[in-house]
N, C-alpha and C positions, 0 to 999 in steps of 0.2 A: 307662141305659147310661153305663158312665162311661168317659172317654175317659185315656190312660195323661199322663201328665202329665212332661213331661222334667224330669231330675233336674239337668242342668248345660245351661248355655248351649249352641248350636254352635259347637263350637270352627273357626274362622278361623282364616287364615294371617297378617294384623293385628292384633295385640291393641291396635291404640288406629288408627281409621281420620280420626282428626282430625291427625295427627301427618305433617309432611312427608316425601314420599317419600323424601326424604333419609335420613331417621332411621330406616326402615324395615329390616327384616333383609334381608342379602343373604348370598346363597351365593357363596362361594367370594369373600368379601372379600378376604383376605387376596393373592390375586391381580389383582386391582382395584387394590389400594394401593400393591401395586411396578408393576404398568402403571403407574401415576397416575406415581410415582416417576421412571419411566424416562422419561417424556414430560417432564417437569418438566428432567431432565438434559441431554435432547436439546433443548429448549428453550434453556437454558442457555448449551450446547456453541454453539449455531447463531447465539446472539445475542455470544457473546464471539467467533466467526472471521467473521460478516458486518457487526457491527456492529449497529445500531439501526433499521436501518432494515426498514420493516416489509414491501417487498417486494425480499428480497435475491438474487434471481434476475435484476433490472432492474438493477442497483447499476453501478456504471461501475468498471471495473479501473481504481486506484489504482496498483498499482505500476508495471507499464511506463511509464506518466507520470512518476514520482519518476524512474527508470532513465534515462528518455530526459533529464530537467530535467538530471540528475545529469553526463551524459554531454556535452549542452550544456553545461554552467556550465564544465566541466573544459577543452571546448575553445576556448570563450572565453578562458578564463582563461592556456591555452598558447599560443594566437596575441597575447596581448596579451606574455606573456615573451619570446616571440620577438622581438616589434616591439623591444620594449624593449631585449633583449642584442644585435641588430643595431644599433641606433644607438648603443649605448653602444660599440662593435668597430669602428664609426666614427670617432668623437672617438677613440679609442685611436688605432686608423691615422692617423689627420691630428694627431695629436701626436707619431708616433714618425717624419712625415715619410713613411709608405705610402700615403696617400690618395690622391683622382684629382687632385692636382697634379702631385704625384711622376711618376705614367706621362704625365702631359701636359709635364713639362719634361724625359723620356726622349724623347719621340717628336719635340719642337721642337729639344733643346740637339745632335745632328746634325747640323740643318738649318741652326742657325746657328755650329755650330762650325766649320762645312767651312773651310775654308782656299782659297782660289783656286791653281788649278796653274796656276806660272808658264812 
C-alpha cells in the first residue's frame, strides 16, 4: 500500500519561526505605524507644555507663584518710592521754610507778639 506523499511543505502563516515577533508580518501595519506616530506626538506635545517631569498630574503650578512674586516685588518696590519721595518733599519743605518749624513759629509768634493793653 503506498501512502500519498506531500508534494510541498504545509504552508504556515511564519515562514521563518526562529525570527522575532517583531519581524513577523502584521496586518494592517500601516495603521500600527501612524498610531505609533501619533503616540510619539502626544508624547512630545505633553513633555514640551508639562515639562520633564515624569508624573505631571502631581507637578506644582509655577505660574500663580511667579504672578504672586511678581506682584510682591512691585509693591515692595512702590512702598520703598514712596518712603523715598516723602522724605525727599520734606527736606524741600524745611528748605523753602514750610516745614513743622514754620507752623510751630505761627502758632508761638501770637503768643509772644501780643502787646499788653495799656
Amino acid at each position: 500500500m503506498s501512502s500519498p506523499t506531500p508534494t510541498s511543505p504545509p504552508a504556515s502563516s511564519d515562514p521563518d519561526p526562529h525570527l522575532p515577533e517583531a519581524f513577523h508580518y502584521t496586518p494592517n501595519e500601516e495603521k500600527y505605524v501612524l498610531q505609533a506616530d501619533a503616540l510619539r506626538h502626544r508624547q512630545l506635545r505633553s513633555a514640551l507644555l508639562y515639562g520633564s517631569s515624569r508624573y505631571w498630574r502631581r507637578r506644582q503650578q509655577v505660574w500663580p507663584a511667579v504672578i504672586g512674586g511678581l506682584i510682591l516685588v512691585a509693591l515692595i518696590c512702590g512702598v520703598i518710592a514712596l518712603i523715598g519721595a516723602f522724605g525727599r518733599q520734606q527736606e524741600v519743605n524745611e528748605e523753602r521754610g514750610w516745614g513743622n518749624t514754620t507752623r510751630q513759629q505761627m502758632i508761638q509768634s501770637p503768643l509772644t507778639d501780643v502787646s499788653p493793653i495799656p
